[in-house]
FIKOLZA-1660 file (N, C-alpha, C; in steps of 0.1 Angstrom, whole numbers, plus 5000, padded with zeros to 4 digits):
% residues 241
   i   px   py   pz ch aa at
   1 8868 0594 4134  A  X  N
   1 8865 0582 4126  A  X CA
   1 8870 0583 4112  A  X  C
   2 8871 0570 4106  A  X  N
   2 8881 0572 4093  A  X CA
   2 8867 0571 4087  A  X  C
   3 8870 0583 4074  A  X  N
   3 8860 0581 4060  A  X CA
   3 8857 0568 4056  A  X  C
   4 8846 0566 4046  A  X  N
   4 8845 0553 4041  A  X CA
   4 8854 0555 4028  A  X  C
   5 8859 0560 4023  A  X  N
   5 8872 0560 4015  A  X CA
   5 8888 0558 4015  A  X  C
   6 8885 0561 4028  A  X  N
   6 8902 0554 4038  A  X CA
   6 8910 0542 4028  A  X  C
   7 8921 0545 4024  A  X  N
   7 8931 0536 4017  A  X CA
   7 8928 0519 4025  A  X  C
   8 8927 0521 4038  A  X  N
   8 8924 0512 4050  A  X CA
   8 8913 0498 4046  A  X  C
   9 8905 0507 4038  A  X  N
   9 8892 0503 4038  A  X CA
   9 8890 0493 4026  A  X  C
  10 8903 0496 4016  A  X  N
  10 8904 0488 4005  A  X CA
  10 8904 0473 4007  A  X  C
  11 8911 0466 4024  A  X  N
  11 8909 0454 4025  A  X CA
  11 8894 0452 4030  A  X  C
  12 8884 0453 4023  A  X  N
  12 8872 0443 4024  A  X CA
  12 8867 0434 4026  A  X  C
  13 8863 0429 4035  A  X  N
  13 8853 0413 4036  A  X CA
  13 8859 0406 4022  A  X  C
  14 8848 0416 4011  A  X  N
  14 8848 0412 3993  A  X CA
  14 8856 0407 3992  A  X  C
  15 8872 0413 3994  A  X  N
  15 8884 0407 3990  A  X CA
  15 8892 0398 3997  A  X  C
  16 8888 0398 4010  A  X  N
  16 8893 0388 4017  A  X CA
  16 8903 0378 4016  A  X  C
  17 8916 0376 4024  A  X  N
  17 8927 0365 4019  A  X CA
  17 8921 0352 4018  A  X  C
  18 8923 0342 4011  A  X  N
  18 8922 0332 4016  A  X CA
  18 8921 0325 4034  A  X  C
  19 8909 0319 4033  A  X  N
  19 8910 0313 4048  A  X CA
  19 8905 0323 4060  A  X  C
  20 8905 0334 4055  A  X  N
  20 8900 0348 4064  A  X CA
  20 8889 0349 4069  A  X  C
  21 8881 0351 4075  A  X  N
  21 8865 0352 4082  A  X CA
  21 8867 0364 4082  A  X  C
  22 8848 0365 4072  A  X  N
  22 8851 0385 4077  A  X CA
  22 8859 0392 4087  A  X  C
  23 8851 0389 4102  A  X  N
  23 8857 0396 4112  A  X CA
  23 8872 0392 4116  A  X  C
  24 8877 0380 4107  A  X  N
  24 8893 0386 4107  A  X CA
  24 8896 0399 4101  A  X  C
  25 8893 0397 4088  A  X  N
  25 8896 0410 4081  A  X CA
  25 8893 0425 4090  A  X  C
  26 8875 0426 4094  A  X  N
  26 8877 0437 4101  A  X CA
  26 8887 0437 4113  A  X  C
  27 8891 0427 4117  A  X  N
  27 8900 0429 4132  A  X CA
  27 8913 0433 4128  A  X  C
  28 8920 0427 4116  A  X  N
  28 8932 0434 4108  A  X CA
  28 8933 0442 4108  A  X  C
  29 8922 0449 4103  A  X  N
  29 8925 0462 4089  A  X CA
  29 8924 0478 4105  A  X  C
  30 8912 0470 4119  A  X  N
  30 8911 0481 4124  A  X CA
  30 8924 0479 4136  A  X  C
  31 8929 0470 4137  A  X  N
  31 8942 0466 4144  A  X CA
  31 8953 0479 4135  A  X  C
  32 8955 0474 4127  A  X  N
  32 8962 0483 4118  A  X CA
  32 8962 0497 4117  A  X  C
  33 8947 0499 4118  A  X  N
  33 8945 0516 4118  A  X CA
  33 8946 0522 4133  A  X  C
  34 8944 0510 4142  A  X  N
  34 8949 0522 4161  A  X CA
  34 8962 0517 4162  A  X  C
  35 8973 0511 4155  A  X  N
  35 8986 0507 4156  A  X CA
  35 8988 0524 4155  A  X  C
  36 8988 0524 4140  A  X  N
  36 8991 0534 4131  A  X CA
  36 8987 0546 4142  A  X  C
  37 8981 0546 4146  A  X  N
  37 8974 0558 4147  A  X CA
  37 8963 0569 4140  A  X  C
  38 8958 0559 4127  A  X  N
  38 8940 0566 4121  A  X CA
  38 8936 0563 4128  A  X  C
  39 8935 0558 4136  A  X  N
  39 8926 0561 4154  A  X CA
  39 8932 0565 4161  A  X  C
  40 8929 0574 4164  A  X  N
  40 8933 0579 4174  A  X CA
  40 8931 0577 4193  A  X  C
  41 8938 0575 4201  A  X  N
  41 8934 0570 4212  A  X CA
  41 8921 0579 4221  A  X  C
  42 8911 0574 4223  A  X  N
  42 8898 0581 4231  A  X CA
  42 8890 0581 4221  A  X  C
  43 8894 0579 4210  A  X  N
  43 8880 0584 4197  A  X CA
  43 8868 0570 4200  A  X  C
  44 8859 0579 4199  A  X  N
  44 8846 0566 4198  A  X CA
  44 8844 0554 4184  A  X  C
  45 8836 0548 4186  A  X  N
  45 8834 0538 4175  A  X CA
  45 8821 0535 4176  A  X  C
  46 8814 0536 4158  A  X  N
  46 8802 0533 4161  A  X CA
  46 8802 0519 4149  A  X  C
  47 8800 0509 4158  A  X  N
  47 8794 0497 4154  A  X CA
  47 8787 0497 4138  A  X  C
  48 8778 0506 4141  A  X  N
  48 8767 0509 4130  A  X CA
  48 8773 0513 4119  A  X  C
  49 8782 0523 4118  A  X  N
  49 8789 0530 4111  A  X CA
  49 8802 0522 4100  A  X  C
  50 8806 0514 4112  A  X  N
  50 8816 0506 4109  A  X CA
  50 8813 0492 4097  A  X  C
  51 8797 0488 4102  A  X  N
  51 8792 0479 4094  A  X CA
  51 8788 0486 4083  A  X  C
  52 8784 0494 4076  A  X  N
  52 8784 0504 4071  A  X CA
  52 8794 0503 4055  A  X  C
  53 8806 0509 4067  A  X  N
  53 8821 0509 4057  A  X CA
  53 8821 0497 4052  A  X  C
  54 8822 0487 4056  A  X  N
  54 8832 0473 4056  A  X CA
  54 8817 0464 4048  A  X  C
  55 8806 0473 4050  A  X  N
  55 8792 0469 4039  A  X CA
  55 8788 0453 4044  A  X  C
  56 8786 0449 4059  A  X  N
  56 8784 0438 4065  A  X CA
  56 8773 0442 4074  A  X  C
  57 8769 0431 4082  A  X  N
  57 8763 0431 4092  A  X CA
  57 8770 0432 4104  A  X  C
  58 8762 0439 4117  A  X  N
  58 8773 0441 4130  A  X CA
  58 8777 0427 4134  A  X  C
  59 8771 0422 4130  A  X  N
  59 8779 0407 4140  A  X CA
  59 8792 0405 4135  A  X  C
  60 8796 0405 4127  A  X  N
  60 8811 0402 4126  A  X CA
  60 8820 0418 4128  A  X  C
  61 8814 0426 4129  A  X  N
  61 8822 0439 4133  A  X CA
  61 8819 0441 4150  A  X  C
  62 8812 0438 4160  A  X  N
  62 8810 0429 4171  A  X CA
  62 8821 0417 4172  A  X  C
  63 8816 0412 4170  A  X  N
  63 8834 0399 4169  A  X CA
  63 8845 0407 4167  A  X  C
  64 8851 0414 4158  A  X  N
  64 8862 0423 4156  A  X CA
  64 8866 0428 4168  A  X  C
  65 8850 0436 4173  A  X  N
  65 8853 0449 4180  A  X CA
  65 8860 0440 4199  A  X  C
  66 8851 0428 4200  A  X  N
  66 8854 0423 4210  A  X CA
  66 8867 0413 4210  A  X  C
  67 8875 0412 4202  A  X  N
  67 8888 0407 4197  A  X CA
  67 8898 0418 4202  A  X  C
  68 8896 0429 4198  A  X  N
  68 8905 0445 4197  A  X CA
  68 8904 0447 4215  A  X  C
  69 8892 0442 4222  A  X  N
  69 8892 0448 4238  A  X CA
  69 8899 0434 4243  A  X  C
  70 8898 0422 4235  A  X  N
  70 8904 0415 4242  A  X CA
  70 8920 0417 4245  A  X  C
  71 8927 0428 4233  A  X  N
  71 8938 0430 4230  A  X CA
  71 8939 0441 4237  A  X  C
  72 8931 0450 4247  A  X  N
  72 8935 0461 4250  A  X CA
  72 8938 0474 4242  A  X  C
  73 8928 0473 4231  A  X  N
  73 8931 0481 4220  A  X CA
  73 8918 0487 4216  A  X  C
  74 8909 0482 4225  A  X  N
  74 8893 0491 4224  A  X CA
  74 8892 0484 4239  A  X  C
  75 8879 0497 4239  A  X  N
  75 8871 0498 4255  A  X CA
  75 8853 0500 4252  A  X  C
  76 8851 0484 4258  A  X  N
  76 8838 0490 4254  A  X CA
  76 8831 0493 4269  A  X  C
  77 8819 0503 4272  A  X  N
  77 8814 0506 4283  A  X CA
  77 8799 0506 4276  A  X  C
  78 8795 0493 4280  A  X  N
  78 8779 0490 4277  A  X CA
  78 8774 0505 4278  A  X  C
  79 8773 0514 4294  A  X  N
  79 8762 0524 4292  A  X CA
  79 8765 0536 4282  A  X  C
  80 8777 0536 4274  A  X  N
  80 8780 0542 4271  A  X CA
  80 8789 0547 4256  A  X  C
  81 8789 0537 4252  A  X  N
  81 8797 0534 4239  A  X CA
  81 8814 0525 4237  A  X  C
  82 8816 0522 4230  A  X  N
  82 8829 0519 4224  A  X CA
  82 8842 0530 4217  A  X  C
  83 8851 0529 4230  A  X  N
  83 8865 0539 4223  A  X CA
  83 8879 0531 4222  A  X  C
  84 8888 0541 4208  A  X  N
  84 8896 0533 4210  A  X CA
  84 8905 0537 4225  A  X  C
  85 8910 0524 4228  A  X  N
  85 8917 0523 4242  A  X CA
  85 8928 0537 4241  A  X  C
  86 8927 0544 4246  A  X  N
  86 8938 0552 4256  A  X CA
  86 8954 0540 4257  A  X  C
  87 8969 0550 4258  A  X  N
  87 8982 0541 4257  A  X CA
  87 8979 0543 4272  A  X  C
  88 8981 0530 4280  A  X  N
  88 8985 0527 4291  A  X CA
  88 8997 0532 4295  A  X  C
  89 9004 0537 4300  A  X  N
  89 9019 0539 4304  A  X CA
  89 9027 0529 4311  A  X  C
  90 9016 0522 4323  A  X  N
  90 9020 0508 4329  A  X CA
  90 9021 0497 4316  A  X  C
  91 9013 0499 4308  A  X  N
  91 9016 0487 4297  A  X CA
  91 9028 0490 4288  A  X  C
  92 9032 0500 4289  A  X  N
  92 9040 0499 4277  A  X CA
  92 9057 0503 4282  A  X  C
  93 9056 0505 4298  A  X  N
  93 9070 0496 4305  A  X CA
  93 9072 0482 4308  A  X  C
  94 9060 0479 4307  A  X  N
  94 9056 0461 4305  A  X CA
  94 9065 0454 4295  A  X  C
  95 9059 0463 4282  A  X  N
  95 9058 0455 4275  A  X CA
  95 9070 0458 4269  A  X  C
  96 9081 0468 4268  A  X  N
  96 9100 0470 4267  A  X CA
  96 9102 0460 4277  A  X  C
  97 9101 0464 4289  A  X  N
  97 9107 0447 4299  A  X CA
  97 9110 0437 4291  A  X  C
  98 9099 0434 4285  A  X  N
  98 9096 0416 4274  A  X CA
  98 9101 0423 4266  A  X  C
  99 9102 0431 4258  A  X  N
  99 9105 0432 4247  A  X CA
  99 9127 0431 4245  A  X  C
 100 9129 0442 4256  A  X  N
 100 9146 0438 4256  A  X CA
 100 9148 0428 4262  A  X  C
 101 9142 0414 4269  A  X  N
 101 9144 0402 4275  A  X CA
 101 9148 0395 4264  A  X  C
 102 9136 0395 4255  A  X  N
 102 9133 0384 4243  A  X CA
 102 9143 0388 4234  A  X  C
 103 9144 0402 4229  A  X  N
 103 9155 0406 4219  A  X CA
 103 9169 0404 4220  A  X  C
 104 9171 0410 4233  A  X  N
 104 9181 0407 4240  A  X CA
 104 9191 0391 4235  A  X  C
 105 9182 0381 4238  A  X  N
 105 9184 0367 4239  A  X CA
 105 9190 0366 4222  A  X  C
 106 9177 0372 4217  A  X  N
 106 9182 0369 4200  A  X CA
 106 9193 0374 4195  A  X  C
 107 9195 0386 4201  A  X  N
 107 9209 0398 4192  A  X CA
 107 9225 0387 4198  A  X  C
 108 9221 0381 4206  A  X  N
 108 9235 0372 4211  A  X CA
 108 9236 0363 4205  A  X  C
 109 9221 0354 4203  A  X  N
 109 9228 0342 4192  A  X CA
 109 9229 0349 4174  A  X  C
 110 9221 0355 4173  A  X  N
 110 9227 0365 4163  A  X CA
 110 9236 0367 4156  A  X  C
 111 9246 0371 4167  A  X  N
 111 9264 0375 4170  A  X CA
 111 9269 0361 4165  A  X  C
 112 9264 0355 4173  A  X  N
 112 9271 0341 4168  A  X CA
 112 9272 0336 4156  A  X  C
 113 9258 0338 4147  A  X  N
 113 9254 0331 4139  A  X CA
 113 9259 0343 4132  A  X  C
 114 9265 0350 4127  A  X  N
 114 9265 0364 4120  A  X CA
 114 9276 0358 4112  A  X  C
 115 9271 0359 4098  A  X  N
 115 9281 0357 4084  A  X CA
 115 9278 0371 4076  A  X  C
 116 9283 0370 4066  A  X  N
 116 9280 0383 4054  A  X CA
 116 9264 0379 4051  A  X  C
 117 9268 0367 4045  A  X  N
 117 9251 0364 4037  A  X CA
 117 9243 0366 4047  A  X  C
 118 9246 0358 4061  A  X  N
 118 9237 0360 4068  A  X CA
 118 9227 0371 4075  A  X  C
 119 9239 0382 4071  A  X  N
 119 9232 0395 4074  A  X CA
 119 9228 0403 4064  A  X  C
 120 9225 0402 4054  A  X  N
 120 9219 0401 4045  A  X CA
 120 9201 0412 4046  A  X  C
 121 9198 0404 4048  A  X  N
 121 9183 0409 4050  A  X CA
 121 9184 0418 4063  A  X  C
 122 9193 0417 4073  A  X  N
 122 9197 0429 4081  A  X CA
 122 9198 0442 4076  A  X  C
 123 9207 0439 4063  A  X  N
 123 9210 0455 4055  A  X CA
 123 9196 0454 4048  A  X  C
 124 9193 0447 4038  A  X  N
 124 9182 0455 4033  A  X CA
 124 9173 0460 4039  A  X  C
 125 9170 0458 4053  A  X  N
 125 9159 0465 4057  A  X CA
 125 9163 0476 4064  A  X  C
 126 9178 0479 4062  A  X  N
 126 9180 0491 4073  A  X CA
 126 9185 0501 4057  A  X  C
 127 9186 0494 4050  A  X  N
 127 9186 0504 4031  A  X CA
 127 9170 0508 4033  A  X  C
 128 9168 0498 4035  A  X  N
 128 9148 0502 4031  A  X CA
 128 9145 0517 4040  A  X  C
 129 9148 0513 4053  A  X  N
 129 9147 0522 4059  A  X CA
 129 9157 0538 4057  A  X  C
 130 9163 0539 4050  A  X  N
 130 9169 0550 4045  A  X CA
 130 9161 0556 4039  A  X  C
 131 9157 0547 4026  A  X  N
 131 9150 0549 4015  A  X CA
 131 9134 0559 4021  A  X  C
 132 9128 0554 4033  A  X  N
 132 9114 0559 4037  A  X CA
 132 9120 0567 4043  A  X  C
 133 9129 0576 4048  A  X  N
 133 9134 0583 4057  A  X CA
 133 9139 0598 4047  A  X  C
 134 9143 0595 4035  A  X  N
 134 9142 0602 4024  A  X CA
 134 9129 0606 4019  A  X  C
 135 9123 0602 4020  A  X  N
 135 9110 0602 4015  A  X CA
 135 9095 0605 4027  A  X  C
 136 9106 0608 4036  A  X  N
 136 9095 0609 4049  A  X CA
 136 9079 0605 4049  A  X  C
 137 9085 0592 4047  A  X  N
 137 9072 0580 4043  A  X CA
 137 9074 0577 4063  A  X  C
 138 9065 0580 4074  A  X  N
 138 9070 0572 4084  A  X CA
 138 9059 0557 4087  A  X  C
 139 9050 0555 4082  A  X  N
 139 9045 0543 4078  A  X CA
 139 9060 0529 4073  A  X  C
 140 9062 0534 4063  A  X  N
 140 9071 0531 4056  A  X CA
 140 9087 0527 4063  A  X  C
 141 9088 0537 4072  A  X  N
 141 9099 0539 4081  A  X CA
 141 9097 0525 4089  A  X  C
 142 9085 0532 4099  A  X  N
 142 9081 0516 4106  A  X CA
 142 9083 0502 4103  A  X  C
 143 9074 0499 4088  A  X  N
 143 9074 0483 4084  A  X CA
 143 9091 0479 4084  A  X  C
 144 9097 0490 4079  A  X  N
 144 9111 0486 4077  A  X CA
 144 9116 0484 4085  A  X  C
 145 9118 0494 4098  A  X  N
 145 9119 0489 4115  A  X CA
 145 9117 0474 4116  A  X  C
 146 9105 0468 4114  A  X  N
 146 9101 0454 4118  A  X CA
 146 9108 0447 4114  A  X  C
 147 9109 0450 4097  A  X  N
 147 9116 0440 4089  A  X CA
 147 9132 0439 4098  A  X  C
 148 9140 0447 4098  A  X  N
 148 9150 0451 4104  A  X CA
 148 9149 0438 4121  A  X  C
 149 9141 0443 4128  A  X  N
 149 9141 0431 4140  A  X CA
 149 9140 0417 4142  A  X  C
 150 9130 0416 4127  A  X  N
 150 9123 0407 4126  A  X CA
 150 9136 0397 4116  A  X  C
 151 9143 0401 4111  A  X  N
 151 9157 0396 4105  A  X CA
 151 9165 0396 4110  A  X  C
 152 9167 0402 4125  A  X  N
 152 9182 0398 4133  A  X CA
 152 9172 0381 4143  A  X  C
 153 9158 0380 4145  A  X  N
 153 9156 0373 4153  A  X CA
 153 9155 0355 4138  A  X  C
 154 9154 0361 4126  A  X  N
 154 9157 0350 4121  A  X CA
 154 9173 0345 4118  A  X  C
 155 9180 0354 4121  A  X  N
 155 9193 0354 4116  A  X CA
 155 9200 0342 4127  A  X  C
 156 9192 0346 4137  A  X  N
 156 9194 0338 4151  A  X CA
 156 9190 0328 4156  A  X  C
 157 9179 0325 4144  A  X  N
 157 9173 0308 4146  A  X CA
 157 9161 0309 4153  A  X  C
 158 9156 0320 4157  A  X  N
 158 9142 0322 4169  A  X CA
 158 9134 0333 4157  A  X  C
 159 9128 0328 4146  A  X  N
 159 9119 0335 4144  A  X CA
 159 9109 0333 4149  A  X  C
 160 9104 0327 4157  A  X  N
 160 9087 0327 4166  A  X CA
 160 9091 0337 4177  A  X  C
 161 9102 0344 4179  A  X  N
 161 9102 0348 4189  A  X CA
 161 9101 0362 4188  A  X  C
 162 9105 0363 4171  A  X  N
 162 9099 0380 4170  A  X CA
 162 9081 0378 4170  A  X  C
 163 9075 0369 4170  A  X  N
 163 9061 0370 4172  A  X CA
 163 9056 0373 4181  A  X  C
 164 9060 0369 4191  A  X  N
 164 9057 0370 4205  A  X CA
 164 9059 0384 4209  A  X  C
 165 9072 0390 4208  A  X  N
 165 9080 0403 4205  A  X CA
 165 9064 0413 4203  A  X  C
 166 9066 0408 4186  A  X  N
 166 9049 0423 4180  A  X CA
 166 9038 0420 4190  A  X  C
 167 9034 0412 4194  A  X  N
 167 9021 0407 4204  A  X CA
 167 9020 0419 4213  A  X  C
 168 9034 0421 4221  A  X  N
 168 9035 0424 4235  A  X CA
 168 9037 0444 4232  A  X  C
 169 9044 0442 4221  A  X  N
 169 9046 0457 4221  A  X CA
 169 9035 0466 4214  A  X  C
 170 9026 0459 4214  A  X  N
 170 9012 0471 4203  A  X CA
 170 9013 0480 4211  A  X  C
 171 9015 0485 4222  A  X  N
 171 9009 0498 4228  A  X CA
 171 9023 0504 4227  A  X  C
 172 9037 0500 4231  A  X  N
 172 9051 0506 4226  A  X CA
 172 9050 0509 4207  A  X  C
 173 9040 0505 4198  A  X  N
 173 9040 0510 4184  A  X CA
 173 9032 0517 4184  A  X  C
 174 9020 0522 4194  A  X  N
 174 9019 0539 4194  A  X CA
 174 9028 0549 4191  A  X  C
 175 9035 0545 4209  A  X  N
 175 9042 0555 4209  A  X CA
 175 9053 0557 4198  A  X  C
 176 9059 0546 4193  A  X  N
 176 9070 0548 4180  A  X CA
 176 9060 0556 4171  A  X  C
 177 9046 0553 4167  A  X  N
 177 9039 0562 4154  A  X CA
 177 9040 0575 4159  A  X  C
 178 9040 0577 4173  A  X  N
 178 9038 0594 4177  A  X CA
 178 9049 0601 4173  A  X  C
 179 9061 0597 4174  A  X  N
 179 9078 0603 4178  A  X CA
 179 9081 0602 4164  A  X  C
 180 9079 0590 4158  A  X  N
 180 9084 0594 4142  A  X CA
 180 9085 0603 4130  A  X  C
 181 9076 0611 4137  A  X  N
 181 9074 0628 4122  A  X CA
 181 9081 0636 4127  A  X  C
 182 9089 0633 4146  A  X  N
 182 9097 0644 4150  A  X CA
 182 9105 0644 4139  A  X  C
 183 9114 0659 4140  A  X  N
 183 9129 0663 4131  A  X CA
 183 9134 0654 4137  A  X  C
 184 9141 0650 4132  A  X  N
 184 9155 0638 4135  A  X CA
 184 9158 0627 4143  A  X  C
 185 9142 0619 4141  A  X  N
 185 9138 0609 4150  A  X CA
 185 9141 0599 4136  A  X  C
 186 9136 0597 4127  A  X  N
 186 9143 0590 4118  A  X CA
 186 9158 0585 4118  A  X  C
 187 9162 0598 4117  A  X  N
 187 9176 0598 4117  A  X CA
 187 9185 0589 4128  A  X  C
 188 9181 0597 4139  A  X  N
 188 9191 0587 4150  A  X CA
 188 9183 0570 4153  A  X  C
 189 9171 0566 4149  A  X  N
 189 9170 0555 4145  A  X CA
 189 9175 0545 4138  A  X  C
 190 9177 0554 4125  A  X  N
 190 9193 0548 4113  A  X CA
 190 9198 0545 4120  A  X  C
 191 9205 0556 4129  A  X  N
 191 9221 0556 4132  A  X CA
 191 9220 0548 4146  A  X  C
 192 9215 0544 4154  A  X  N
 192 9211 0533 4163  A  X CA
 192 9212 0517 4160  A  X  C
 193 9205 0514 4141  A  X  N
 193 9204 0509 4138  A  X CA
 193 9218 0501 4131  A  X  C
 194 9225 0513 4129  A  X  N
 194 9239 0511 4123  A  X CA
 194 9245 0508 4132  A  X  C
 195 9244 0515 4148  A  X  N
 195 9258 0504 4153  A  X CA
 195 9252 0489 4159  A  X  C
 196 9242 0485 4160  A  X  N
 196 9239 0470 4160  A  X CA
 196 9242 0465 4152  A  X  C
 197 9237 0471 4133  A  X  N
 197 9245 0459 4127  A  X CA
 197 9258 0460 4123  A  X  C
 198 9269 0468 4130  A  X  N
 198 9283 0470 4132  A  X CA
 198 9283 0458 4140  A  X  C
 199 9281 0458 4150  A  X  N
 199 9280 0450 4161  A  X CA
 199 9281 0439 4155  A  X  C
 200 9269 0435 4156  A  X  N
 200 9266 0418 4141  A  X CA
 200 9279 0414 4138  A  X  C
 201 9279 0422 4128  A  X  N
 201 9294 0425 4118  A  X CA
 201 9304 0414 4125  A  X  C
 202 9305 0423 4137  A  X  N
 202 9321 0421 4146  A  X CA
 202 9313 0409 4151  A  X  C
 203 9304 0402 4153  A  X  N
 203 9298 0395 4157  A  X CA
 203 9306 0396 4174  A  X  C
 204 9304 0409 4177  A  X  N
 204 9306 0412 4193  A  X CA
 204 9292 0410 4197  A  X  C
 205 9286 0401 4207  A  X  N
 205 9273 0400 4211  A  X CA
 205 9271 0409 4223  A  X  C
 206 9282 0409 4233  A  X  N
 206 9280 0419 4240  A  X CA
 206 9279 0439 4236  A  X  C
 207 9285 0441 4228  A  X  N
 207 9283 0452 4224  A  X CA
 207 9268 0450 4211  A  X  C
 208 9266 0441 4204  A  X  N
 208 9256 0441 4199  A  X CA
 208 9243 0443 4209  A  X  C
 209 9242 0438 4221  A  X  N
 209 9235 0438 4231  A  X CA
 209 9234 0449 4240  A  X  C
 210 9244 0456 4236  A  X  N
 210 9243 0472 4247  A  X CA
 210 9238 0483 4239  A  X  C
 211 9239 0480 4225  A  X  N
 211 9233 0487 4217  A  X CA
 211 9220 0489 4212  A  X  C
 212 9212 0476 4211  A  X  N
 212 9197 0473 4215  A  X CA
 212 9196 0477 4225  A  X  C
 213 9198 0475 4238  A  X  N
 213 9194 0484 4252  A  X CA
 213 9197 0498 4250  A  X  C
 214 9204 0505 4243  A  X  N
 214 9201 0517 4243  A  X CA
 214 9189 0523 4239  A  X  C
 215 9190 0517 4226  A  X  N
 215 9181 0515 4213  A  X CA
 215 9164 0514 4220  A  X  C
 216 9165 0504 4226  A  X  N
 216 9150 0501 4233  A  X CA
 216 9147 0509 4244  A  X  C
 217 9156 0511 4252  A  X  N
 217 9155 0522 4266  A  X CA
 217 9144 0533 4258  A  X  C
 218 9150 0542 4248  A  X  N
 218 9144 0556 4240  A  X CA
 218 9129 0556 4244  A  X  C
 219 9126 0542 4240  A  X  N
 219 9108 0542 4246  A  X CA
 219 9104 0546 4255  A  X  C
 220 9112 0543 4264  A  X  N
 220 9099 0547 4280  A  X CA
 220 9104 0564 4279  A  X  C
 221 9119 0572 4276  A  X  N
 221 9114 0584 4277  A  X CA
 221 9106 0589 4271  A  X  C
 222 9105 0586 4260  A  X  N
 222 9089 0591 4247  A  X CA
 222 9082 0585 4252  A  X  C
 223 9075 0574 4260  A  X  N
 223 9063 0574 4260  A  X CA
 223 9061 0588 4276  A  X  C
 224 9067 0590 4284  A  X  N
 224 9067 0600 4292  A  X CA
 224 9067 0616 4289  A  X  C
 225 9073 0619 4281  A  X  N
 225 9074 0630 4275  A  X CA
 225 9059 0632 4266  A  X  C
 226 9057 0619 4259  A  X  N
 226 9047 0621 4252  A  X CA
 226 9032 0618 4263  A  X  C
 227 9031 0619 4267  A  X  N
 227 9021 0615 4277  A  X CA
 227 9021 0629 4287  A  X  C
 228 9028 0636 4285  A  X  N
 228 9028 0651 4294  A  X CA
 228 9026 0658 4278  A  X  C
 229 9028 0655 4265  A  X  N
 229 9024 0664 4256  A  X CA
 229 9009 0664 4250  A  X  C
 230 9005 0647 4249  A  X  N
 230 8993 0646 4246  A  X CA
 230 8988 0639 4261  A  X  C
 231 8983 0645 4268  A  X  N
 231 8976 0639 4284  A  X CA
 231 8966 0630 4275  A  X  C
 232 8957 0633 4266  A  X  N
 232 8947 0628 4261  A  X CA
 232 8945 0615 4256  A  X  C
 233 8958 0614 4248  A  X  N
 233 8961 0600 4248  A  X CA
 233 8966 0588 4256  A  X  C
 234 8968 0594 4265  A  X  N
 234 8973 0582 4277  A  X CA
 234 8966 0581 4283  A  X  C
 235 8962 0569 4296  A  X  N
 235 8958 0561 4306  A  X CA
 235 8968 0561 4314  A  X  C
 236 8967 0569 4328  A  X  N
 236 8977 0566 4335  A  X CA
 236 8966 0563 4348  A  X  C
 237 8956 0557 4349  A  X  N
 237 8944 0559 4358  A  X CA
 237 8934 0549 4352  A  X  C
 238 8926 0544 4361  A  X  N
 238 8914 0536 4358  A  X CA
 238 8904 0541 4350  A  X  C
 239 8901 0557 4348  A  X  N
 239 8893 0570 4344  A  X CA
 239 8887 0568 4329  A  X  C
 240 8876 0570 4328  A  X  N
 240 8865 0570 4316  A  X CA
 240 8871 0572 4309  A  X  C
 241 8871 0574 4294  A  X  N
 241 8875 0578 4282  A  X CA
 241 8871 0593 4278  A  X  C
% end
């Protein structure tokens, strides 16, 4: 369980965005922490505890918590408590399936649409990502990742389509939180990253598009490899927590 001093914990009810309902806030902030991995997969959750931190009543940490199972991202067992969910392995071949379908579609009109300006926010987020990769910030690495996808699918006129995209892959951004402190997992990320937006560049869609399928394939062998490293964290079975 995360301290009640967790950096995490700074978004509070108190401070809340505009338009937010507490138990948004808690469903954010704890969405955020089993992305990341401050939860850890199988760890318990105590209701009590959690109202506690966040200095509320359980009902809206209740609401959170049954939001997070509707997402497959908590498990609650009445006789027994509340954990965070275990990575599925069946979900997260699932969810690359959808994820190089939908990208796929984007990196082609992409190509098309590919000017200097227009790639623009392509490089900055793949500079950004140098920059955390220097700094072996991999939080940091990540957001930049997004930004990076999330700017080829605007570049392409489908930005709702990288939404749909984050939805499907929460259990594939485990596994990317797991793999990223490897040696030289940053690195060939870059460099994965560089020949797509080469690609772009040439506005070659087919080669921009064989290069995302490489790029994306990497998942399913890390989430296998990683799933024979930490058994613990995976679900490959209907089996308790």
């Amino acid at each position: 369980m995360i301290s009640s001093d967790s950096p995490s914990r700074a978004a509070s009810p108190r401070t809340r965005l505009r338009g937010q309902s507490t138990a948004e806030i808690i469903h954010r902030v704890l969405r955020e922490d089993i992305l990341s991995l401050k939860l850890k997969p199988g760890e318990a959750l105590s209701e009590k505890r959690l109202g506690e931190q966040f200095g509320v009543s359980r009902t809206p940490v209740r609401e959170a918590v049954l939001r997070l199972s509707d997402e497959k991202l908590v498990d609650v067992f009445p006789q027994s408590g509340t954990y965070v969910s275990r990575i599925p392995l069946q979900a997260v071949k699932e969810a690359n399936i959808i994820r190089k379908a939908l990208e796929e579609a984007a990196i082609r009109h992409a190509a098309a649409a590919a000017t200097p300006d227009g790639l623009e926010a392509v490089r900055d987020a793949l500079a950004l990502q140098r920059r955390h990769r220097r700094a072996q910030d991999a939080a940091g690495f990540h957001a930049a990742d997004e930004a990076f996808h999330a700017a080829i699918a605007d570049l392409a006129g489908l930005p709702g389509l990288w939404a749909v995209v984050r939805q499907a892959k929460m259990q594939v951004d485990r596994c990317r939180m797991m793999t990223l402190p490897e040696p030289g997992r940053m690195d060939q990320v870059i460099a994965e990253h560089e020949a797509i937006l080469d690609a772009l560049a040439a506005r070659d869609a087919a080669k921009a598009a064989a290069c995302l399928d490489t790029h994306l394939s990497r998942v399913l062998i890390d989430a296998d490899a990683l799933s024979q490293l930490h058994p613990d964290f995976f679900l490959v079975s209907g089996t308790h927590p």
